[in-house]
TIZA-447075 format. One record per residue: residue number from 1; x, y, z of N, C-alpha, C in turn. Coordinates in steps of 0.02 Angstrom, whole numbers. Atoms other than C-alpha are relative to their C-alpha. Layout:
// residues N
<site n="NUM" n_px="X" n_py="Y" n_pz="Z" ca_px="X" ca_py="Y" ca_pz="Z" c_px="X" c_py="Y" c_pz="Z"/>
...
//
This chain:
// residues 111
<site n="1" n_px="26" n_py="18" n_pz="-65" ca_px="7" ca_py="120" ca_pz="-777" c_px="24" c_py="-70" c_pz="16"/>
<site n="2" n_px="-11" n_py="67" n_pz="0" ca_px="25" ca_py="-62" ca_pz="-703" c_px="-65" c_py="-17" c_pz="5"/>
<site n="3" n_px="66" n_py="47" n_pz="-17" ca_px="-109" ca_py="-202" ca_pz="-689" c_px="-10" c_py="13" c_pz="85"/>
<site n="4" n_px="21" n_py="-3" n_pz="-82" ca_px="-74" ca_py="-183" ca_pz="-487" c_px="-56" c_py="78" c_pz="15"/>
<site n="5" n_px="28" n_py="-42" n_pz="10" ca_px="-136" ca_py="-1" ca_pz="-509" c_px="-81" c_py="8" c_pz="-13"/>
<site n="6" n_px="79" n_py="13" n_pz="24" ca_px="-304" ca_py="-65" ca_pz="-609" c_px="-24" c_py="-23" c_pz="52"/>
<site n="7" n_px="32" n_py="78" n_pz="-61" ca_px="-335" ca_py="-196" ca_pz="-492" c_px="-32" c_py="35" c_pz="59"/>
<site n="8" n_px="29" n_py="-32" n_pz="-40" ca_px="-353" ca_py="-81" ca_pz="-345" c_px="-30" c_py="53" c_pz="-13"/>
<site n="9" n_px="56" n_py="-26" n_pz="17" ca_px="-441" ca_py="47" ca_pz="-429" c_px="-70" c_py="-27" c_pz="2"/>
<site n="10" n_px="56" n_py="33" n_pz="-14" ca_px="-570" ca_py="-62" ca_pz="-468" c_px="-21" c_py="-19" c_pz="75"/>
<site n="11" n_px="17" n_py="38" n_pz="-91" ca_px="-555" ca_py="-156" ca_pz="-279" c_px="-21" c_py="79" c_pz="21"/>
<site n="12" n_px="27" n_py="-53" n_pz="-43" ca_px="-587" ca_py="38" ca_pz="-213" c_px="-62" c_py="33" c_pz="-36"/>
<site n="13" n_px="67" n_py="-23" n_pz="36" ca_px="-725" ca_py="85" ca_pz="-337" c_px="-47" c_py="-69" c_pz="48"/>
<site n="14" n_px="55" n_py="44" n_pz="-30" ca_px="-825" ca_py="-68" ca_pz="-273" c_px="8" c_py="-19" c_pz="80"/>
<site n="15" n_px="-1" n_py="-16" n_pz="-97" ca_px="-778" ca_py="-41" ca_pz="-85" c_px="-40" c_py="62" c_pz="17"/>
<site n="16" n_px="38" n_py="-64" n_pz="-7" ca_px="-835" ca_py="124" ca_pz="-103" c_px="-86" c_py="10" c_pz="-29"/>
<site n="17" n_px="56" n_py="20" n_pz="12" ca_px="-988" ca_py="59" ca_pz="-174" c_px="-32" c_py="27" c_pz="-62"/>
<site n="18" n_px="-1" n_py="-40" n_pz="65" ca_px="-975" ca_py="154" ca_pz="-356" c_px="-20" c_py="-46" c_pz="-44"/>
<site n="19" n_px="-3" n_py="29" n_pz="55" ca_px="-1046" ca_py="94" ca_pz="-511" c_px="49" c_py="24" c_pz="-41"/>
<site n="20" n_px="-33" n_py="-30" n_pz="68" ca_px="-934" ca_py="109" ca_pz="-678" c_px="-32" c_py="64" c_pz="-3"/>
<site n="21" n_px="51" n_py="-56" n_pz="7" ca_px="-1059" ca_py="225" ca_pz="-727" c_px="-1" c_py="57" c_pz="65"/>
<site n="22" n_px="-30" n_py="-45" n_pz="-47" ca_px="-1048" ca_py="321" ca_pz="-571" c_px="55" c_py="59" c_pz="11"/>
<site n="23" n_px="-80" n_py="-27" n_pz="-27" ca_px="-860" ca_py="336" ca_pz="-519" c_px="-13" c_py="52" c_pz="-90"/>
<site n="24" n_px="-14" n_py="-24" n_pz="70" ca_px="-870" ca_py="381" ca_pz="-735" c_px="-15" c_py="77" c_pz="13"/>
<site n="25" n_px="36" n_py="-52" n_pz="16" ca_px="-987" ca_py="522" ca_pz="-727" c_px="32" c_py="66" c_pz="62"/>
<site n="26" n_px="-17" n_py="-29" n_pz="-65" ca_px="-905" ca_py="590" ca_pz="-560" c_px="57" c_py="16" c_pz="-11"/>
<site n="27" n_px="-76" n_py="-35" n_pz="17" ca_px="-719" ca_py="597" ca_pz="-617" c_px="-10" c_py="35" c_pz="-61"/>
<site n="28" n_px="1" n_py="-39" n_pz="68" ca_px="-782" ca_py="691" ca_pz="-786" c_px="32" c_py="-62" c_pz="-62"/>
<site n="29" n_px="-24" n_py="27" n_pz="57" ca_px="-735" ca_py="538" ca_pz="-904" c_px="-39" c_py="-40" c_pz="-18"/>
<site n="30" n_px="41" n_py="36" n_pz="24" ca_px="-815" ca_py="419" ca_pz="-1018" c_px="10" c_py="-64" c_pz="48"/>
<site n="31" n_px="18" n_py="74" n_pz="-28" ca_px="-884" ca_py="244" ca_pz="-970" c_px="70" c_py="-38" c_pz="-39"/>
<site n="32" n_px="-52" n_py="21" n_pz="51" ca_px="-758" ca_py="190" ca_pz="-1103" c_px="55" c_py="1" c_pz="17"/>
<site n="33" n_px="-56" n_py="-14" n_pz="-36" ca_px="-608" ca_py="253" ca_pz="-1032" c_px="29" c_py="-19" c_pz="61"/>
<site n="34" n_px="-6" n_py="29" n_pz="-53" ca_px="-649" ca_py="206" ca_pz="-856" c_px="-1" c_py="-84" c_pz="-17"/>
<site n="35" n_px="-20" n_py="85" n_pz="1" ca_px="-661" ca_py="8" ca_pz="-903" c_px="72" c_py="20" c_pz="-25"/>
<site n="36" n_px="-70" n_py="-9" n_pz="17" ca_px="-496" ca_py="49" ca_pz="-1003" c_px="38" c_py="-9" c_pz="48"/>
<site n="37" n_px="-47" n_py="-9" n_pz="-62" ca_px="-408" ca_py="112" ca_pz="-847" c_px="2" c_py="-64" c_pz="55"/>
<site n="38" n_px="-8" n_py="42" n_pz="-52" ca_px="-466" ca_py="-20" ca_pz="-737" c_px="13" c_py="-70" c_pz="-31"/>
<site n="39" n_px="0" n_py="69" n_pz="1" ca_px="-431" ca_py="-158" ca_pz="-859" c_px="83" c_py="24" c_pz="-38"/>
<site n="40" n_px="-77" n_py="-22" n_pz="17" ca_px="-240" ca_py="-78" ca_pz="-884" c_px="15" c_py="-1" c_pz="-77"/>
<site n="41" n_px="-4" n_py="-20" n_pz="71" ca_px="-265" ca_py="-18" ca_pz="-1058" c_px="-1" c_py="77" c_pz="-29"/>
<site n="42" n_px="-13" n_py="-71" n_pz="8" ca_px="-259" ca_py="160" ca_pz="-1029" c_px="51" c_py="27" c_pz="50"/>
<site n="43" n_px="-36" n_py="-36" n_pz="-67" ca_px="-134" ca_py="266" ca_pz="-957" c_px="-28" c_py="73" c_pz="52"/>
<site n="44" n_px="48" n_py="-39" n_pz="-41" ca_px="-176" ca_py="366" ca_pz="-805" c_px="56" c_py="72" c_pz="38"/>
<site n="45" n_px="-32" n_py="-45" n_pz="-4" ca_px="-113" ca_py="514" ca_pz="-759" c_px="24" c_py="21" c_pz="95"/>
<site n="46" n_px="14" n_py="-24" n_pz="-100" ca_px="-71" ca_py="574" ca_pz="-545" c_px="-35" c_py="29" c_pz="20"/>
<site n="47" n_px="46" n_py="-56" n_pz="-10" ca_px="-171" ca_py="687" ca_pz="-557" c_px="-61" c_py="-44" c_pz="9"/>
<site n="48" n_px="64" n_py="45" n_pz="13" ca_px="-314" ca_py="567" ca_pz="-594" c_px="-8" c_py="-46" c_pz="44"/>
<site n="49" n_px="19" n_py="21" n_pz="-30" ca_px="-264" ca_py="462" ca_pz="-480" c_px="-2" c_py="2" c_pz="76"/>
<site n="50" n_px="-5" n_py="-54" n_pz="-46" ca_px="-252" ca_py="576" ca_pz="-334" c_px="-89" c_py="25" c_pz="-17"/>
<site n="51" n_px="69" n_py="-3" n_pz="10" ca_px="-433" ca_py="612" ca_pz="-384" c_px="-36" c_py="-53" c_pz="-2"/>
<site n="52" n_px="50" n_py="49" n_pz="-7" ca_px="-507" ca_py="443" ca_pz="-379" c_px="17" c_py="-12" c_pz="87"/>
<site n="53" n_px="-39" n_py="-19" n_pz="-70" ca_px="-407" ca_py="439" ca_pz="-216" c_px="-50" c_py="9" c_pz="40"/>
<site n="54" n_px="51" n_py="-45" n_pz="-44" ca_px="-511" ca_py="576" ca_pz="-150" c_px="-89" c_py="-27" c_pz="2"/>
<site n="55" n_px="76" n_py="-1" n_pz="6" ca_px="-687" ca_py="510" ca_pz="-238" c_px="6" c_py="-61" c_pz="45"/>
<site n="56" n_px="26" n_py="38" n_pz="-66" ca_px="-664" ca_py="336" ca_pz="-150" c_px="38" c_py="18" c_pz="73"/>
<site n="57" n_px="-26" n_py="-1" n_pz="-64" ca_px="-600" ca_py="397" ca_pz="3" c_px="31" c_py="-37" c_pz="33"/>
<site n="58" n_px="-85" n_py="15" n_pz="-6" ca_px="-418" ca_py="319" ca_pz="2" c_px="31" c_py="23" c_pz="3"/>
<site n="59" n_px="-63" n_py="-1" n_pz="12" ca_px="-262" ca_py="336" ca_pz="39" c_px="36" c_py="-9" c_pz="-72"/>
<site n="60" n_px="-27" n_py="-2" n_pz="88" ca_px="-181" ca_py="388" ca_pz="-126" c_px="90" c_py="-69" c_pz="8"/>
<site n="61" n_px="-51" n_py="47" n_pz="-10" ca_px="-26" ca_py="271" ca_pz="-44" c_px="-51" c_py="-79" c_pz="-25"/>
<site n="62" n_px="12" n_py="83" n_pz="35" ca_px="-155" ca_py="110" ca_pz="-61" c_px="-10" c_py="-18" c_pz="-66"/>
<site n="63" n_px="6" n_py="19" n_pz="66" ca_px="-191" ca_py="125" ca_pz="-250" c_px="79" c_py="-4" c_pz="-13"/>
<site n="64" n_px="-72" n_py="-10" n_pz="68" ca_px="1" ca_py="148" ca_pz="-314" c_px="38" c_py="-37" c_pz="64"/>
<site n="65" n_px="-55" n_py="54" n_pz="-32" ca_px="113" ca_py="40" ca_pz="-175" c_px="-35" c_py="-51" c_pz="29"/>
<site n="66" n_px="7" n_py="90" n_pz="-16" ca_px="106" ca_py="-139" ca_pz="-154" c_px="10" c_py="-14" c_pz="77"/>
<site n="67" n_px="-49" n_py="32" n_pz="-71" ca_px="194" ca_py="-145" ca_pz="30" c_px="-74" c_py="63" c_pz="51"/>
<site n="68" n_px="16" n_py="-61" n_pz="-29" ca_px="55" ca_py="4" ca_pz="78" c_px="-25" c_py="-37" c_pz="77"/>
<site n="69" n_px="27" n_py="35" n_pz="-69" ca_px="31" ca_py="-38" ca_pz="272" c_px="-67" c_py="56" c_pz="36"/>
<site n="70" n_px="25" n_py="-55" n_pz="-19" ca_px="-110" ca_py="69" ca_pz="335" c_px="-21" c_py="9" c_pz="63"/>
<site n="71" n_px="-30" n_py="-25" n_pz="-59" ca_px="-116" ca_py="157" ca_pz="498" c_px="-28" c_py="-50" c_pz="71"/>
<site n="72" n_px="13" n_py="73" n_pz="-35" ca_px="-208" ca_py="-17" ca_pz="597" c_px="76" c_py="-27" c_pz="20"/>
<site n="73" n_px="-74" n_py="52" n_pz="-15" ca_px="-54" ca_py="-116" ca_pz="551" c_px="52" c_py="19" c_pz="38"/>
<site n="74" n_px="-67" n_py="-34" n_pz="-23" ca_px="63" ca_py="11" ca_pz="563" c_px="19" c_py="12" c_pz="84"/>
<site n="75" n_px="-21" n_py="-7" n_pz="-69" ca_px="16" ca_py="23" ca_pz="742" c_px="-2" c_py="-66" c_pz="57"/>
<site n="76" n_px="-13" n_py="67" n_pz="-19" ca_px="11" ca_py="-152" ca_pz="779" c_px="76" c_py="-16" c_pz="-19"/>
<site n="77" n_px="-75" n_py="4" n_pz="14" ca_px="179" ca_py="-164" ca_pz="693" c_px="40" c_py="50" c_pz="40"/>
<site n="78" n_px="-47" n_py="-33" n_pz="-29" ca_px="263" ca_py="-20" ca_pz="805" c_px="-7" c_py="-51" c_pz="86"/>
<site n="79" n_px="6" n_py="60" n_pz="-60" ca_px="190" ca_py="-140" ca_pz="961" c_px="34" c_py="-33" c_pz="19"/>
<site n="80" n_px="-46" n_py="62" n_pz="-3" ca_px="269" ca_py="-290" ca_pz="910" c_px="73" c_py="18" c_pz="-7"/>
<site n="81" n_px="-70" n_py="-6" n_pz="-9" ca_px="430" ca_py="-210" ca_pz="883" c_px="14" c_py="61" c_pz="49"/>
<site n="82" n_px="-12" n_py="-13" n_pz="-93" ca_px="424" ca_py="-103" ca_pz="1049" c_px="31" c_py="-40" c_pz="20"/>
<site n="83" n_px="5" n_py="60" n_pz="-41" ca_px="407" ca_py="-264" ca_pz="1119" c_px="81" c_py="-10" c_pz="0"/>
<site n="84" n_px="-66" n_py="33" n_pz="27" ca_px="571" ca_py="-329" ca_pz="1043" c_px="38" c_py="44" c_pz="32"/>
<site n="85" n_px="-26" n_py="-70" n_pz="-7" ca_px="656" ca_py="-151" ca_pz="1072" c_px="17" c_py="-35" c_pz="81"/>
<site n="86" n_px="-9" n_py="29" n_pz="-67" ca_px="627" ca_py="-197" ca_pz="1252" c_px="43" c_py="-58" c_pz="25"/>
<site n="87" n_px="-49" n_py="72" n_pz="-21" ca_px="689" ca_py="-386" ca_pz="1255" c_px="80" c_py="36" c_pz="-1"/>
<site n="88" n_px="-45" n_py="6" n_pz="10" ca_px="819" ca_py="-323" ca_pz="1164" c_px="75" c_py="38" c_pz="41"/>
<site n="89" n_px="-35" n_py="-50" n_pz="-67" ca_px="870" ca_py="-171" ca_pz="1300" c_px="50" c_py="-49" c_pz="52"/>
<site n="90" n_px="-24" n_py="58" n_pz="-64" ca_px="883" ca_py="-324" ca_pz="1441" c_px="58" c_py="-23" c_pz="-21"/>
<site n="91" n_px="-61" n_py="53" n_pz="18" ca_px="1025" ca_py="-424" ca_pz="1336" c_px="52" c_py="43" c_pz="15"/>
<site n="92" n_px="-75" n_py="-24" n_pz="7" ca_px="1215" ca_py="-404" ca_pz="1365" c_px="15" c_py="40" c_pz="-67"/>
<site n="93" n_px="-65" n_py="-55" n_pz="80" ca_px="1339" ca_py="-292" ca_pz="1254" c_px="0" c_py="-79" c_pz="-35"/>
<site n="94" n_px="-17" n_py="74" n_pz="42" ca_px="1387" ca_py="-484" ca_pz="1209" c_px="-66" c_py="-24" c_pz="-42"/>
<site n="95" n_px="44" n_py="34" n_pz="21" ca_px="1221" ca_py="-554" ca_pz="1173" c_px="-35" c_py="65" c_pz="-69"/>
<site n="96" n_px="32" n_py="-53" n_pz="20" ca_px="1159" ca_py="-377" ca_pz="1092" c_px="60" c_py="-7" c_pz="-80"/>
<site n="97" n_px="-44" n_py="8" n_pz="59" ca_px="1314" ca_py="-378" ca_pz="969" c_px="-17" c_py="-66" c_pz="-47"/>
<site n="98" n_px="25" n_py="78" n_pz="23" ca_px="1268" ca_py="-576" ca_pz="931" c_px="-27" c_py="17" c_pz="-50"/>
<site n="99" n_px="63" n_py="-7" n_pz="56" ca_px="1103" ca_py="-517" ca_pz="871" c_px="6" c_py="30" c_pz="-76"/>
<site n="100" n_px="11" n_py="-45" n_pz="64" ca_px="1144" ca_py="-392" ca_pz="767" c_px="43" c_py="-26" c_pz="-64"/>
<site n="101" n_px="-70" n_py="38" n_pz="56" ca_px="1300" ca_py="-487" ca_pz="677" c_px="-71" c_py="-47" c_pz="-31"/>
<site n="102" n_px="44" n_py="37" n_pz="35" ca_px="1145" ca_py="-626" ca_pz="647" c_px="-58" c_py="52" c_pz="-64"/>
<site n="103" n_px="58" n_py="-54" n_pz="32" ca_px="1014" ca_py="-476" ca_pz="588" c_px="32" c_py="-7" c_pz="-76"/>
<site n="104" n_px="-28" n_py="-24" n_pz="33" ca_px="1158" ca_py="-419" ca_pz="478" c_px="20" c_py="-50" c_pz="-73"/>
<site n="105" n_px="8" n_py="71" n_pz="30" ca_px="1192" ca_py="-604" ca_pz="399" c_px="-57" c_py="-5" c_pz="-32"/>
<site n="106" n_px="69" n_py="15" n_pz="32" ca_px="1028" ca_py="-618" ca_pz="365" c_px="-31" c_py="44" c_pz="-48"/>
<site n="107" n_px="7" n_py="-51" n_pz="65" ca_px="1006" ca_py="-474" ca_pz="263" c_px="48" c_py="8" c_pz="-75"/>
<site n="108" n_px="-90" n_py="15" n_pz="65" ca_px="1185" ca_py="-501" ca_pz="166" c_px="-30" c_py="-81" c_pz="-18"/>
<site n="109" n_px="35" n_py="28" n_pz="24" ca_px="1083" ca_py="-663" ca_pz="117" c_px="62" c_py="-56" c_pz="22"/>
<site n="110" n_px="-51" n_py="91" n_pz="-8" ca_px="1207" ca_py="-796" ca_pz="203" c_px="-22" c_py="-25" c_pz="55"/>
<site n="111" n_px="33" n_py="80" n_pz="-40" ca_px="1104" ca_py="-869" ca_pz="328" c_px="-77" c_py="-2" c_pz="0"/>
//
């Protein structure tokens, strides 16, 4: 498993308002096992965690990815780059090419 993995287990057991003891008795495993898992000393299986998933009522994307944006952001983030989309409609062929040569730079890590 990773420590990022534990970490939000735990953060969604106590969002969801679960004791140890609880979430334990609810996924079918010992008290023992569950500190294990959440202190990244056991390995966890998909299955398992596709089932804690479901018990705190998460997105199985926010326990296992780091970058997880969830569907708030995501629609604040399609907004702000509408927005852009738009500016970017208005500009010349010239100015439009500019950008993208800069975009392109900036990703190839030379400016």
């Amino acid at each position: 498993m990773s420590v990022f993995i534990s970490k939000k287990l735990k953060e969604a057991r106590n969002s969801a308002g679960f004791s140890l003891d609880e979430a334990s008795k609810r996924m079918n495993i010992s008290r023992r096992r569950m500190v294990s898992i959440e202190a990244d000393e056991s390995q966890i299986t998909a299955e398992e965690i596709l089932d804690f998933a479901k018990l705190y009522n998460v997105d199985v994307r926010e326990l296992i990815l780091e970058s997880y944006v969830d569907s708030a952001e995501e629609e604040i983030l399609c907004k702000r780059y509408g927005s852009f989309i738009k500016l970017f409609d208005q500009l010349s062929d010239r100015d439009k090419e500019d950008v993208i040569w800069v975009i392109k730079q900036r990703i190839n890590g030379n400016i």
